[in-house]
DRENVO-950601 format. One line per field, with one value per atom (N, C-alpha, C, O, CB): residue in one letter; atom name; x, y, z. Coordinates in nm, 2 decimals. Glycine has a CB too. Example, Ala and Ser with C-alpha at 12.3 -4.5 7.8 and 13.67 -1.06 7.14 Angstrom:
<rs>
nulo	A / A / A / A / A / S / S / S / S / S
kegu	N / CA / C / O / CB / N / CA / C / O / CB
east	1.32 / 1.23 / 1.32 / 1.42 / 1.13 / 1.28 / 1.37 / 1.29 / 1.34 / 1.41
north	-0.57 / -0.45 / -0.33 / -0.33 / -0.45 / -0.22 / -0.11 / 0.00 / 0.11 / -0.06
up	0.78 / 0.78 / 0.78 / 0.85 / 0.90 / 0.71 / 0.71 / 0.79 / 0.80 / 0.57
</rs>
This chain:
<rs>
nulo	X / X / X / X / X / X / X / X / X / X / X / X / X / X / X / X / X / X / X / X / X / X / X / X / X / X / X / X / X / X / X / X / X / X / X / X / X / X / X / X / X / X / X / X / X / X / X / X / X / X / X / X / X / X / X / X / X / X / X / X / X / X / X / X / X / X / X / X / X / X / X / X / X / X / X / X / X / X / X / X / X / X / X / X / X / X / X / X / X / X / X / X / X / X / X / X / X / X / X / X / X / X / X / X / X / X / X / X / X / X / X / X / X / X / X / X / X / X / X / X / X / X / X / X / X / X / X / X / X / X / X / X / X / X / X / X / X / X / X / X / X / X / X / X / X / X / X / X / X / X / X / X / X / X / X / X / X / X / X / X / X / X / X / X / X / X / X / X / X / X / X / X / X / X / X / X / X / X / X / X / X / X / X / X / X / X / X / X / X / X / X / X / X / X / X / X / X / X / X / X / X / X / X / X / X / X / X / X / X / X / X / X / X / X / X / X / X / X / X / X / X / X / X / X / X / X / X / X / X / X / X / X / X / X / X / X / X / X / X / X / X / X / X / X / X / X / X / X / X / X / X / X / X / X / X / X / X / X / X / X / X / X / X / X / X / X / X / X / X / X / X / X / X / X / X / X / X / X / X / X / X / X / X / X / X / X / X / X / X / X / X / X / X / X / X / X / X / X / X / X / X / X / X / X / X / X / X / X / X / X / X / X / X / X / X / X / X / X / X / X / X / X / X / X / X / X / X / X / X / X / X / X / X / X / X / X / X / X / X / X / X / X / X / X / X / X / X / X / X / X / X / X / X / X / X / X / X / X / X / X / X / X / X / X / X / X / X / X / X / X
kegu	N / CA / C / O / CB / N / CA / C / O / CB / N / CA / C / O / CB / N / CA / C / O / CB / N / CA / C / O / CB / N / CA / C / O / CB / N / CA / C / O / CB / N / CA / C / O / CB / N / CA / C / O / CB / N / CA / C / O / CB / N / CA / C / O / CB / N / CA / C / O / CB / N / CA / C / O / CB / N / CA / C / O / CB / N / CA / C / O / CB / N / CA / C / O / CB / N / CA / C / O / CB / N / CA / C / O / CB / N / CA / C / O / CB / N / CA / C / O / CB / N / CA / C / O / CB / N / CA / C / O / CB / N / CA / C / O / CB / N / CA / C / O / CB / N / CA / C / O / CB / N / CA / C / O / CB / N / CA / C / O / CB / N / CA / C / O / CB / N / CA / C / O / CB / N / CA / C / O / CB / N / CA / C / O / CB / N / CA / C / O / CB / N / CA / C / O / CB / N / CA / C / O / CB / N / CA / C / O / CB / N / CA / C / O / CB / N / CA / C / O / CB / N / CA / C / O / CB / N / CA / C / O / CB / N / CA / C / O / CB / N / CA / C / O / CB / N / CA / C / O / CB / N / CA / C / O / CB / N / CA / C / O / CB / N / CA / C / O / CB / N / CA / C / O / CB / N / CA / C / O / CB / N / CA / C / O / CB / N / CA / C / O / CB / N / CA / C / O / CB / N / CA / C / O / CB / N / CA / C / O / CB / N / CA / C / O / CB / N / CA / C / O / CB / N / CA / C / O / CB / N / CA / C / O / CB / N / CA / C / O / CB / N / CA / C / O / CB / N / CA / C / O / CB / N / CA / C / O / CB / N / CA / C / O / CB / N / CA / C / O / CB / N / CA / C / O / CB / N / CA / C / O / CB / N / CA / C / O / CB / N / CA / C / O / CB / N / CA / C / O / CB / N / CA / C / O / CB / N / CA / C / O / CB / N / CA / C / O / CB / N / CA / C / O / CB / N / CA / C / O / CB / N / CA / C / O / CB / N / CA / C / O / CB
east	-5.81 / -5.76 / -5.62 / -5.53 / -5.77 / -5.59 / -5.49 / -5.38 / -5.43 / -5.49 / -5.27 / -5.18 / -5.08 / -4.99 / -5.12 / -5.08 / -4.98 / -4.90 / -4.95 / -5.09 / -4.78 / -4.65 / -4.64 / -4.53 / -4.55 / -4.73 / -4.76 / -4.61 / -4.62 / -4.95 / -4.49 / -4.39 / -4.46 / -4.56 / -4.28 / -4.41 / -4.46 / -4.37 / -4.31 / -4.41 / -4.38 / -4.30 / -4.15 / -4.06 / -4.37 / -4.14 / -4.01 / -3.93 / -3.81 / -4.03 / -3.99 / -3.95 / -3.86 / -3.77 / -4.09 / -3.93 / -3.88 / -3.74 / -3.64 / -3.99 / -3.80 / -3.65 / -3.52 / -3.40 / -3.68 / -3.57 / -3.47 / -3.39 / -3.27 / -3.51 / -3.47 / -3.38 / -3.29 / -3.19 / -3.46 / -3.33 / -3.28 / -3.15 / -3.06 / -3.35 / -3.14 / -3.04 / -2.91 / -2.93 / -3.08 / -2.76 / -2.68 / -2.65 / -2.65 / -2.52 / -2.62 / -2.62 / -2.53 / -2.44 / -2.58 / -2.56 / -2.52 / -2.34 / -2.25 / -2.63 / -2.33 / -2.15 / -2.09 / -1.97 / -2.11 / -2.14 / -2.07 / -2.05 / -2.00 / -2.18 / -2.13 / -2.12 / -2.02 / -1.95 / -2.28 / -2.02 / -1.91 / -1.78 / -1.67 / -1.94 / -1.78 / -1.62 / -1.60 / -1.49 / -1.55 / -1.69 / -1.65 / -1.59 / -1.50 / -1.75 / -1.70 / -1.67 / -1.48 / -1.38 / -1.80 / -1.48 / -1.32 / -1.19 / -1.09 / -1.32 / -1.28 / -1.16 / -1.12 / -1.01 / -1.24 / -1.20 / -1.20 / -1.15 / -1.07 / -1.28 / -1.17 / -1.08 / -0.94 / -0.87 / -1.09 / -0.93 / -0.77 / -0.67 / -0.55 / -0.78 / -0.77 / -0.68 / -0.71 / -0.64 / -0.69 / -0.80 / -0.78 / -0.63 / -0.56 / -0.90 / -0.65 / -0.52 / -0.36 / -0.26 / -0.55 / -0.38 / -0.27 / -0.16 / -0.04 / -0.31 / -0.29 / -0.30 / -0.23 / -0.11 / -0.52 / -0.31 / -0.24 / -0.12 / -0.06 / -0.28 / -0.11 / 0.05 / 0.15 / 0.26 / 0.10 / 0.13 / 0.25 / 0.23 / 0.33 / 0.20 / 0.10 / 0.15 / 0.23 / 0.30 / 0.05 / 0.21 / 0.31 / 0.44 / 0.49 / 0.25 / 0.47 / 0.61 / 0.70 / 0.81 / 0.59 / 0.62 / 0.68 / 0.78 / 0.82 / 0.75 / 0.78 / 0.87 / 0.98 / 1.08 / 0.94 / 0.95 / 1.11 / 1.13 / 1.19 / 1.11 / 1.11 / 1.20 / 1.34 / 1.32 / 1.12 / 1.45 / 1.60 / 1.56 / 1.53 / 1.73 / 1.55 / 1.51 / 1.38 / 1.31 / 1.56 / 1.33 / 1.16 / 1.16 / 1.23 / 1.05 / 1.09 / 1.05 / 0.92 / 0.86 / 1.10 / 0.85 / 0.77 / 0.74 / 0.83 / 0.73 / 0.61 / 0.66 / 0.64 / 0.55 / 0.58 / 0.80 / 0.84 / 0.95 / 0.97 / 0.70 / 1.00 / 1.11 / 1.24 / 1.26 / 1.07 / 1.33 / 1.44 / 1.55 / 1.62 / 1.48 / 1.58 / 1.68 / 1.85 / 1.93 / 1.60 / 1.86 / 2.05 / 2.12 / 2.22 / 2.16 / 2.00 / 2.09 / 2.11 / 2.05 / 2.03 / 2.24 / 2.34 / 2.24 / 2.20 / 2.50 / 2.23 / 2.14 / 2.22 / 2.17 / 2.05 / 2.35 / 2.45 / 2.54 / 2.57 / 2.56 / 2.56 / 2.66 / 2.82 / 2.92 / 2.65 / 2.83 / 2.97 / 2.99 / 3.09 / 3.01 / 2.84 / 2.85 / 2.83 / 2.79 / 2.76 / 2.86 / 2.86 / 2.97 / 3.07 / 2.81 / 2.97 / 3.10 / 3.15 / 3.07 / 3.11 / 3.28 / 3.37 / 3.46 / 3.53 / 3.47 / 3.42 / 3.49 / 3.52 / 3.48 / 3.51 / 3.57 / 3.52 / 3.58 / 3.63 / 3.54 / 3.62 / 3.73 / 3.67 / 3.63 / 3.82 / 3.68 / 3.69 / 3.78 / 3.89 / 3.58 / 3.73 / 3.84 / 3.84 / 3.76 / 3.80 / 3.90 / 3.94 / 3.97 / 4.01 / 3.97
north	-1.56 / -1.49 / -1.44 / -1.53 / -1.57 / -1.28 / -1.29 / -1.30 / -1.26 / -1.18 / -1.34 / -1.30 / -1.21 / -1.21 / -1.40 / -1.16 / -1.01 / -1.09 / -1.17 / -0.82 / -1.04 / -1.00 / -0.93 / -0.88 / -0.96 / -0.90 / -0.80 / -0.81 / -0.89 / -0.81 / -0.73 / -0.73 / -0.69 / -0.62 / -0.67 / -0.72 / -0.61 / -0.51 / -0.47 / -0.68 / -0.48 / -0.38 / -0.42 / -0.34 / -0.23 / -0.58 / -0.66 / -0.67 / -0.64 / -0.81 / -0.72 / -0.77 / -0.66 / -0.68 / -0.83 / -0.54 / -0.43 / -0.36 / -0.33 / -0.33 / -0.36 / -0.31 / -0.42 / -0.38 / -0.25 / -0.58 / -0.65 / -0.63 / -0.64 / -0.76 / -0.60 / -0.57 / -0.46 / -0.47 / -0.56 / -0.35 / -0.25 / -0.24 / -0.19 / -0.20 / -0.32 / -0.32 / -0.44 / -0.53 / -0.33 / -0.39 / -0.51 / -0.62 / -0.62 / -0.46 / -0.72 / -0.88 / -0.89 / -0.81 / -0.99 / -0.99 / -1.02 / -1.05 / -1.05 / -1.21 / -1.07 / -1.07 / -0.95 / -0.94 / -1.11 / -0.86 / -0.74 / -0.60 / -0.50 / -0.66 / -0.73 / -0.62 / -0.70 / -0.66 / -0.60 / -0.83 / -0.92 / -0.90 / -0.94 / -1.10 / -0.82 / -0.83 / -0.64 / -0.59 / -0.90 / -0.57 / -0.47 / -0.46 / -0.40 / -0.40 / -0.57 / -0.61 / -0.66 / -0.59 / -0.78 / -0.75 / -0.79 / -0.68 / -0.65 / -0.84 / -0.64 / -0.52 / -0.39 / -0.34 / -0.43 / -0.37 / -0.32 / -0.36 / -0.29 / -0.30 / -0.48 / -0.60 / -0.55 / -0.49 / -0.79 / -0.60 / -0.61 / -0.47 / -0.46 / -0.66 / -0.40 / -0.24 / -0.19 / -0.10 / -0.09 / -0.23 / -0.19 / -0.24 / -0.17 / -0.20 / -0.39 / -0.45 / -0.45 / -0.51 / -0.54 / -0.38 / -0.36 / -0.23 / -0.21 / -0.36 / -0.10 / 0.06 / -0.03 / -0.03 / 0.16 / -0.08 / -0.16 / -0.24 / -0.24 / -0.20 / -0.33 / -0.37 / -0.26 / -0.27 / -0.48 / -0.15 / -0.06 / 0.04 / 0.10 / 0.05 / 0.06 / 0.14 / 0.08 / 0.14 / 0.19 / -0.05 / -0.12 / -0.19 / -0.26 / -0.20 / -0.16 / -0.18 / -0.04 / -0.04 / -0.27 / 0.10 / 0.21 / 0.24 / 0.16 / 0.23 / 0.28 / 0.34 / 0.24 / 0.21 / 0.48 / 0.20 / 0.11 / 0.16 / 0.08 / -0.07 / 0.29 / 0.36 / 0.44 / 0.50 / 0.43 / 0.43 / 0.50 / 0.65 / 0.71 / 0.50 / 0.71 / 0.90 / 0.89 / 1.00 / 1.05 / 0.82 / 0.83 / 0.84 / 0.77 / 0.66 / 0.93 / 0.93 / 0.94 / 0.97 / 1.04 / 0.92 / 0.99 / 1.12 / 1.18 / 0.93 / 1.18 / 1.33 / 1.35 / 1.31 / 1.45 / 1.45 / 1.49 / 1.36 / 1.32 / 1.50 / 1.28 / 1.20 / 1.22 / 1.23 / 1.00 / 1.23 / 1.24 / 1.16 / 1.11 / 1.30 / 1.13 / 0.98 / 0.99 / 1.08 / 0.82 / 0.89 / 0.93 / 0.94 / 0.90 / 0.71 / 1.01 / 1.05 / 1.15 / 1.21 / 1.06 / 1.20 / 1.33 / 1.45 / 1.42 / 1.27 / 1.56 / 1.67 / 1.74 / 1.82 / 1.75 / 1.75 / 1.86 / 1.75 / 1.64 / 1.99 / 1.78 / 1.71 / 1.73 / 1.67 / 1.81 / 1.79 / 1.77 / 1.66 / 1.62 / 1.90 / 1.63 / 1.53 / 1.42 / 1.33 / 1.55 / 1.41 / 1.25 / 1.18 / 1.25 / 1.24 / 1.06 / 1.03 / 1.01 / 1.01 / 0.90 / 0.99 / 0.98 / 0.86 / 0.86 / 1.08 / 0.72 / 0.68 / 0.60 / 0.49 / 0.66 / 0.62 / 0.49 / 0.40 / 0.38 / 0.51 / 0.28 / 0.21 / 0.06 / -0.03 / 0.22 / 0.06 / -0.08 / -0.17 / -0.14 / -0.10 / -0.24 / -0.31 / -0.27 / -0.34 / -0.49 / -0.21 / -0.21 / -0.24 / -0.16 / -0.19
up	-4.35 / -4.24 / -4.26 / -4.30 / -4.11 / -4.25 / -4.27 / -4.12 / -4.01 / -4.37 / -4.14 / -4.01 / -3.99 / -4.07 / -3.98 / -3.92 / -3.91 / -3.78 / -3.70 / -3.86 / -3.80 / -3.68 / -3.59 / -3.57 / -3.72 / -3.50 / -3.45 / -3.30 / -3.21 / -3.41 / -3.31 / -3.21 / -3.14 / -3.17 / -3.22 / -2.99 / -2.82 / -2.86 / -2.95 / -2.62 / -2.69 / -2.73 / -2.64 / -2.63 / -2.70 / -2.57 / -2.52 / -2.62 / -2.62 / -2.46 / -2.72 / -2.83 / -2.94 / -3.01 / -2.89 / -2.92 / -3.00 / -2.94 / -2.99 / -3.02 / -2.82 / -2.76 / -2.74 / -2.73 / -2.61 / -2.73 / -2.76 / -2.90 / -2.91 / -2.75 / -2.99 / -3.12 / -3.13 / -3.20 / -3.22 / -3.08 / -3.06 / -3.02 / -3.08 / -3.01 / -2.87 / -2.83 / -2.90 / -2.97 / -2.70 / -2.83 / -2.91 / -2.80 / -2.68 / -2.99 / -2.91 / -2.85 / -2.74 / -2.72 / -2.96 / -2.68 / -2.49 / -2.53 / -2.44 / -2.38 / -2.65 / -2.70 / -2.70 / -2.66 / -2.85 / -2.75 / -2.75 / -2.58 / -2.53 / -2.89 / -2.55 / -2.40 / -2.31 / -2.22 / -2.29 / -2.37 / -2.29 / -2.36 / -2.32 / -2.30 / -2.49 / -2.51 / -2.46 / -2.47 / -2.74 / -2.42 / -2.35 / -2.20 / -2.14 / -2.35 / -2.18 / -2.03 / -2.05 / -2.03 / -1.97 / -2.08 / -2.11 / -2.11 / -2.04 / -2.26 / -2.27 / -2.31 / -2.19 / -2.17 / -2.46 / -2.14 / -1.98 / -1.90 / -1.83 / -1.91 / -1.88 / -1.78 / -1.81 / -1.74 / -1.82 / -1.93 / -1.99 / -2.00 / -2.00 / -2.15 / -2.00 / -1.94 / -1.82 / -1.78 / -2.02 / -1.75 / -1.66 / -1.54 / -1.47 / -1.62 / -1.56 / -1.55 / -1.60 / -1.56 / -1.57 / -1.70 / -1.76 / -1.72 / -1.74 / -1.89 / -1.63 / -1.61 / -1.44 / -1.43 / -1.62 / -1.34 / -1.24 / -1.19 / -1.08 / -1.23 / -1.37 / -1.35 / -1.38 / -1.33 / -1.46 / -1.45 / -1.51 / -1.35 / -1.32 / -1.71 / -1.26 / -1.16 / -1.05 / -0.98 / -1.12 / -1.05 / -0.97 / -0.99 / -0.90 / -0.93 / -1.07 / -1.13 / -1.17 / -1.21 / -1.28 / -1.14 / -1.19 / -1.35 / -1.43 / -1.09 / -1.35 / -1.47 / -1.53 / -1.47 / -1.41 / -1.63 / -1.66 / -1.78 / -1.85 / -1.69 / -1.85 / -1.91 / -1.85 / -1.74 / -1.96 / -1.90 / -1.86 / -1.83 / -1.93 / -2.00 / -1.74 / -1.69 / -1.69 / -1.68 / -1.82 / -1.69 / -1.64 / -1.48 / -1.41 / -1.69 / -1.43 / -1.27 / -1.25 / -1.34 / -1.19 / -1.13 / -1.12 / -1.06 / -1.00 / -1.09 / -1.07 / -1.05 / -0.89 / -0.81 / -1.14 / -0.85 / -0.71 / -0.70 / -0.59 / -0.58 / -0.81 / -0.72 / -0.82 / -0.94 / -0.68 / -0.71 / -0.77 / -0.80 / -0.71 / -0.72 / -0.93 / -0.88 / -0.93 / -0.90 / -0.98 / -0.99 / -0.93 / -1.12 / -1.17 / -0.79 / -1.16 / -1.30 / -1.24 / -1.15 / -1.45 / -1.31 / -1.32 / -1.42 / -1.53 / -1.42 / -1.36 / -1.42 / -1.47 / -1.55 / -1.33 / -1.47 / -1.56 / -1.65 / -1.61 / -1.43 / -1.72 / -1.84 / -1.76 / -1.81 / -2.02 / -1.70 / -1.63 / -1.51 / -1.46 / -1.57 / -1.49 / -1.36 / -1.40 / -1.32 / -1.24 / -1.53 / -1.61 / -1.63 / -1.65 / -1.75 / -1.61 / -1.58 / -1.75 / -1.85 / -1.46 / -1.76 / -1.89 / -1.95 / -2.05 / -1.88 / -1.84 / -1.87 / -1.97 / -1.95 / -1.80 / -2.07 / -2.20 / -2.20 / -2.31 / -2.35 / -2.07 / -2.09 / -2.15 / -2.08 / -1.95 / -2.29 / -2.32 / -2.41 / -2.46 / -2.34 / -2.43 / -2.51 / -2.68 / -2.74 / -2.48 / -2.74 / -2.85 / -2.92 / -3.00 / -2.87
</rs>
C-alpha cells in the first residue's frame, strides 16, 4: 500500500499564509508610529521657526526687527 500526503485544502491555505509573528510585529510596528505621530501632535513643533500652519509667532520677519545685541563677555 502505498501512502500519499494528501493536504485539504485548511491546510494549504495555512501554508500560504505568513506566520501569526509577522502580523504581530506589524501589529506593533503600527502601534509604535502611530504613537509616536500622537506624541509629536501634542507637543507641537520643537524645532526653532517651525509653526503650524495659520499661526503666527514672535520671530521677527524682517532682518531689521532683529535685535543686535552682542553683549558678552570677551
Amino acid at each position: 500500500m502505498e501512502q500519499t500526503t494528501d493536504l485539504g485544502l485548511g491546510a494549504k491555505i495555512a501554508r500560504a499564509l505568513p506566520p501569526p509573528a509577522f502580523w504581530a510585529f506589524l501589529f506593533l510596528l503600527g502601534a509604535v508610529f502611530a504613537g509616536a505621530y500622537a506624541v509629536g501632535q501634542a507637543v507641537d513643533p520643537v524645532a526653532p521657526g517651525t509653526h503650524r500652519p495659520g499661526v503666527t509667532g514672535d520671530a521677527p520677519t524682517r532682518e531689521e526687527d532683529m535685535p543686535m545685541d552682542h553683549e558678552g563677555a570677551h
